[in-house]
LUMPA-169616 format. One record per residue (C-alpha): x, y, z. Coordinates in pm, whole numbers. Layout:
N
<node <X Y Z>> ...
END
This chain:
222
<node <15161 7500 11865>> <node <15457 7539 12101>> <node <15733 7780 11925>> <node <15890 7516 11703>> <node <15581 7395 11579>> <node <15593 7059 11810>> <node <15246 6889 11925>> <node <15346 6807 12309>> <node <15151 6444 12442>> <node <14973 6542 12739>> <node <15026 6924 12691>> <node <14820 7128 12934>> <node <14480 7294 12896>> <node <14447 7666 12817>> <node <14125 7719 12730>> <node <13754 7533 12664>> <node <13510 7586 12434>> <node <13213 7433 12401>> <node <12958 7388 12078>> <node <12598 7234 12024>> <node <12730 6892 12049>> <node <13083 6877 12190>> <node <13352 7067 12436>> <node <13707 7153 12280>> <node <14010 7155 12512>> <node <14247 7399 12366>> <node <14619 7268 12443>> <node <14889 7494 12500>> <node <15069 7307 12245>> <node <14794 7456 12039>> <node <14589 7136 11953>> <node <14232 7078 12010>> <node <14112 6769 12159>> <node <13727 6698 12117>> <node <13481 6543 12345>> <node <13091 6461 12365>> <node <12915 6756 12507>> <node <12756 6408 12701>> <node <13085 6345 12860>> <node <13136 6660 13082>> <node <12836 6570 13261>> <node <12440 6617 13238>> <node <12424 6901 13506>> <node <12754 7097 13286>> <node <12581 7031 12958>> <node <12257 7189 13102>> <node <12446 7486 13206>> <node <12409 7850 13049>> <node <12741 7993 12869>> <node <12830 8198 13170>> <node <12780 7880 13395>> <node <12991 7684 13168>> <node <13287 7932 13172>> <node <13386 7847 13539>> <node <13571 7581 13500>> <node <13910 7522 13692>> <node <14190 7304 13615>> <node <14311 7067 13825>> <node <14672 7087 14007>> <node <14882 6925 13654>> <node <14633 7161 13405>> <node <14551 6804 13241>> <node <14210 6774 13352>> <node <13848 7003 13438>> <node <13619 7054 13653>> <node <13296 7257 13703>> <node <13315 7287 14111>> <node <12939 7475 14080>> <node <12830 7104 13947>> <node <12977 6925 14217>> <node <13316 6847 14014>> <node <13628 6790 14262>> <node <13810 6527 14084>> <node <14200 6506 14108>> <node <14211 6345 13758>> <node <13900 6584 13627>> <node <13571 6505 13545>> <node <13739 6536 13155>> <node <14098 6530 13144>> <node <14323 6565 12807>> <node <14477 6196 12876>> <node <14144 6037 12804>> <node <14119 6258 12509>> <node <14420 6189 12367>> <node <14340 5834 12433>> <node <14003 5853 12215>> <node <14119 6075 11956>> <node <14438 5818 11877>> <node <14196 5477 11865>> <node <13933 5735 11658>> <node <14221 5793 11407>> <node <14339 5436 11396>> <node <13936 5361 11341>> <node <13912 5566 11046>> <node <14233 5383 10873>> <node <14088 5083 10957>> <node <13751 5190 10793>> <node <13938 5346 10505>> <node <14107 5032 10425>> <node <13755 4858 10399>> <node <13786 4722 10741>> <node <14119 4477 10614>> <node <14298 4450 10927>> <node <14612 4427 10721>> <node <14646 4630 10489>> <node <14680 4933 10767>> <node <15002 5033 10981>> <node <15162 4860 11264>> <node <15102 5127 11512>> <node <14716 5143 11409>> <node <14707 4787 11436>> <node <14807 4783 11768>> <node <14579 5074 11848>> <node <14269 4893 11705>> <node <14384 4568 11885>> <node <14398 4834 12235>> <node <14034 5023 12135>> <node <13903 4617 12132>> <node <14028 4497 12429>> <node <13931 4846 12653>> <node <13560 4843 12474>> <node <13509 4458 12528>> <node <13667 4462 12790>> <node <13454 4697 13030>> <node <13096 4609 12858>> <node <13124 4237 12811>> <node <13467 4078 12962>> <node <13743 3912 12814>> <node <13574 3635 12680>> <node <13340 3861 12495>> <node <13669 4004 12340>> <node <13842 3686 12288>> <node <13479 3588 12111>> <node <13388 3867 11921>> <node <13793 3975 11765>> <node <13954 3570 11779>> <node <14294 3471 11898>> <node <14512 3627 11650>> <node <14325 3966 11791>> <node <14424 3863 12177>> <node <14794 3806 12055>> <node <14826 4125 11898>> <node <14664 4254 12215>> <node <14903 4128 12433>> <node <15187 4266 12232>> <node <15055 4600 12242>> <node <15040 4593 12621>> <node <15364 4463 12651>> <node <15504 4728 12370>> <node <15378 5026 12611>> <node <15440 4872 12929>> <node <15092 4833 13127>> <node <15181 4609 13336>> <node <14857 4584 13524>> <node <14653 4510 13227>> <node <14909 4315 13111>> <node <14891 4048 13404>> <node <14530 4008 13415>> <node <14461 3972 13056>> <node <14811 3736 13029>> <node <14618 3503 13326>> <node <14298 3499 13126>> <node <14481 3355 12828>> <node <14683 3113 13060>> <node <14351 3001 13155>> <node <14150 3026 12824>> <node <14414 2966 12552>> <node <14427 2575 12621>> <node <14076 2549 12570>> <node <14053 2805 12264>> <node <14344 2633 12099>> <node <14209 2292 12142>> <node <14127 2069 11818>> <node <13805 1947 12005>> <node <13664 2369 11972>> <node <13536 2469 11662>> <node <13332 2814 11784>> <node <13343 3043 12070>> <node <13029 2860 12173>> <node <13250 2544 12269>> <node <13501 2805 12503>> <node <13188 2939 12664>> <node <13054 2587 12739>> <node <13385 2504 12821>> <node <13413 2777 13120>> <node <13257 2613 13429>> <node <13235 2600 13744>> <node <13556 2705 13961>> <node <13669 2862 13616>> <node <13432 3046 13500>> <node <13446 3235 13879>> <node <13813 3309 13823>> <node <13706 3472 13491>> <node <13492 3650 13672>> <node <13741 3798 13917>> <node <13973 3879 13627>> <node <13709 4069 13471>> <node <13671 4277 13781>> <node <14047 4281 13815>> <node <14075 4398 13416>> <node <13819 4744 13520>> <node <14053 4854 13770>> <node <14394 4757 13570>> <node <14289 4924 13277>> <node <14256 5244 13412>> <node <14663 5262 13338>> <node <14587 5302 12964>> <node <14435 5628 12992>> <node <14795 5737 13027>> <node <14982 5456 12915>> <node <14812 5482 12516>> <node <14878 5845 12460>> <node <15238 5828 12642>> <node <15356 5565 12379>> <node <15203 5680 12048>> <node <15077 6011 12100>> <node <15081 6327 12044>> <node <14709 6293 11892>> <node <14599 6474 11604>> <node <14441 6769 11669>> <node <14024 6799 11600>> <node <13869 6986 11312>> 
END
């Protein structure tokens, strides 16, 4: 930890070490933030130990690179703001889980985390209707207050015109399943979706950042 025993959101990378199945960043705040061996790459994870140790940080000491695998990214092929990211929505997962999955019965700042971890999975495999269809309204309004509580602004727009769009026809009497929306979504419509899907991949790149920033520091892996 840093002298007075403070975790530091976004602290920089001092060391890496890697095991069968994952890497550890080692923080110079003196937290450990875990990732999938998977995510540092296929041509990293088939490296030898020696191999593996040449890593380089990038300009800020947030993110990693292996330049001998064709890693030049200014962000880093793994960086500690995505980490941070998945190690808060893992935590807010696991209370979640540990309240038997009652929505709740868990804290405010979880909820809004588990509302976030939603929107970002359904998000980027399936669209915003997939989230609106799989999680129901009450989950897109306490999406929407999440993105407004930590000021994404991007993601904010697109997924506030999706609703503009989609929350007349999910709120109306004549819609009794997600089926009816989806029916529902024609035409000219259904295109604009579309683009706000695309627009949602790009916008949502801010929470990253934007998630740890606002209720980090994460915990620190085992």
């Amino acid at each position: 930890m840093q002298p007075d025993g403070q975790a530091v959101t976004g602290s920089p990378i001092t060391d890496v070490i890697f095991e069968e199945k994952r890497v550890l960043l080692v923080l110079e705040d003196g937290r450990r933030l875990a990732a999938p061996l998977s995510w540092v790459g296929p041509r990293v994870a088939a490296m030898d130990a020696q191999q593996r140790s040449q890593w380089v940080t990038t300009a800020d000491r947030r993110g990693l690179n292996w330049p001998s695998a064709g890693q030049t990214s200014a962000d880093g092929a793994l960086n500690v703001w995505m980490l941070e990211q998945d190690a808060l929505f893992e935590a807010a997962l696991a209370e979640l889980k540990a309240a038997d999955w009652k929505i709740d019965q868990i804290s405010s700042r979880s909820r809004a985390l588990v509302a976030l971890w939603r929107l970002v999975a359904d998000g980027y495999n399936g669209g915003l209707l997939q989230f609106l269809g799989n999680w129901g309204m009450a989950e897109m309004d306490a999406a929407l207050a999440a993105l407004a509580d930590i000021q994404a602004s991007a993601t904010l727009d697109v997924v506030t015109e999706f609703w503009r769009l989609v929350g007349p026809i999910a709120q109306s009497e004549e819609v009794n399943t997600i089926d009816d929306v989806y029916r529902a979504v024609a035409g000219e419509l259904s295109e604009r979706i579309e683009a706000l899907d695309e627009q949602f991949w790009e916008a949502a790149e801010e929470l990253v950042k934007r998630v740890p920033e606002f209720f980090g520091p994460a915990p620190s892996a085992n």
